[in-house]
Backbone as CSV, one residue per row, in Angstrom:
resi,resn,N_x,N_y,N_z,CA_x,CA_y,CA_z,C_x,C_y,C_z
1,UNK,3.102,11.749,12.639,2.300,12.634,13.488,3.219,13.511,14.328
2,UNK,2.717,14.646,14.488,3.749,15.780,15.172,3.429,15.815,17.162
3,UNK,3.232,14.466,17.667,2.962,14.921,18.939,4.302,14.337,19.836
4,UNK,5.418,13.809,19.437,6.562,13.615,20.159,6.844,14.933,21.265
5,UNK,6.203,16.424,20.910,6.587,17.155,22.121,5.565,17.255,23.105
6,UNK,4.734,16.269,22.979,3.278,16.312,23.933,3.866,15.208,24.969
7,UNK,4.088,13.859,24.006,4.254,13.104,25.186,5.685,12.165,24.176
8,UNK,6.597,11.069,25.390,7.398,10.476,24.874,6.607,9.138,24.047
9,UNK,7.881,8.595,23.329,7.553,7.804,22.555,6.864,6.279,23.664
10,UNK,7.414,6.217,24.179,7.117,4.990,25.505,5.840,4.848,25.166
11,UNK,5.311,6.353,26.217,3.666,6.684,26.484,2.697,6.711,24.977
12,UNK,3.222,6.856,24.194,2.028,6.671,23.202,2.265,4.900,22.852
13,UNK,3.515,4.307,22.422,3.107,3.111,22.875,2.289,2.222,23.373
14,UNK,2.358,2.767,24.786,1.483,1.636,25.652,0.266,2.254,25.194
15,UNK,-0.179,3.100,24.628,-1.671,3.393,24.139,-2.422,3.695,25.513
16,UNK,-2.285,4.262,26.401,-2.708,4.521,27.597,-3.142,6.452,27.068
17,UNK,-2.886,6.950,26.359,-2.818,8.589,26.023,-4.174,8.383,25.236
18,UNK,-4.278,7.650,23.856,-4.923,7.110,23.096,-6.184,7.040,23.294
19,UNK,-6.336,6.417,25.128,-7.752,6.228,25.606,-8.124,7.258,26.237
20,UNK,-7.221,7.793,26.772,-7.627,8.975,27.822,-7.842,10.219,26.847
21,UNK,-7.376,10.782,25.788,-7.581,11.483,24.429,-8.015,11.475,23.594
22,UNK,-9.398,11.518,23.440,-10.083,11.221,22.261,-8.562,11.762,20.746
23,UNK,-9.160,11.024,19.637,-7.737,11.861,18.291,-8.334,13.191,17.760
24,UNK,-9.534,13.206,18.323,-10.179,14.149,17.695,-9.794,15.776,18.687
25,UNK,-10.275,15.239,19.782,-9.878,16.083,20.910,-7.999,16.767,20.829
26,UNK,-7.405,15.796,20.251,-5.782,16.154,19.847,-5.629,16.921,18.458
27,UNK,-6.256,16.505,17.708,-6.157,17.283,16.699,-6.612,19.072,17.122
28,UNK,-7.942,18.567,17.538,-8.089,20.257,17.726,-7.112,20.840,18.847
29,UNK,-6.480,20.466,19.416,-5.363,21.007,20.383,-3.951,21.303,19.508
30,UNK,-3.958,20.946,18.275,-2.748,20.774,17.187,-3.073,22.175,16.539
31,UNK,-4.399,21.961,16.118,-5.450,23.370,15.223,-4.894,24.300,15.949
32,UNK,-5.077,24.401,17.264,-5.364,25.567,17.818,-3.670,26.449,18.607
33,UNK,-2.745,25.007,18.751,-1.140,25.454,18.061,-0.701,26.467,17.163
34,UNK,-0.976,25.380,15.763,-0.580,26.260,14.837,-1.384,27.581,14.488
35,UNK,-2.627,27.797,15.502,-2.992,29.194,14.864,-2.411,30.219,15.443
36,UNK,-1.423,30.194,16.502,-0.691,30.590,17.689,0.532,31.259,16.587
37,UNK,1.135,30.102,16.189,2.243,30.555,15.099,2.560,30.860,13.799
């Protein structure tokens, strides 16, 4: 998965991002990245 520049490896770990972020809600924040570039 390409989100190492969102957050460090630690924080996705403890799965604390996970709850507070739906994956769905991240993906479309990924979508809307790459339509940028």
């Amino acid at each position: 998965m390409i989100i190492d520049y969102y957050y460090s490896p630690d924080e996705i770990e403890e799965g604390d991002i996970t709850e507070k972020i739906p994956t769905a809600a991240v993906v479309e924040e990924m979508k809307k990245d790459n339509s940028i570039f």
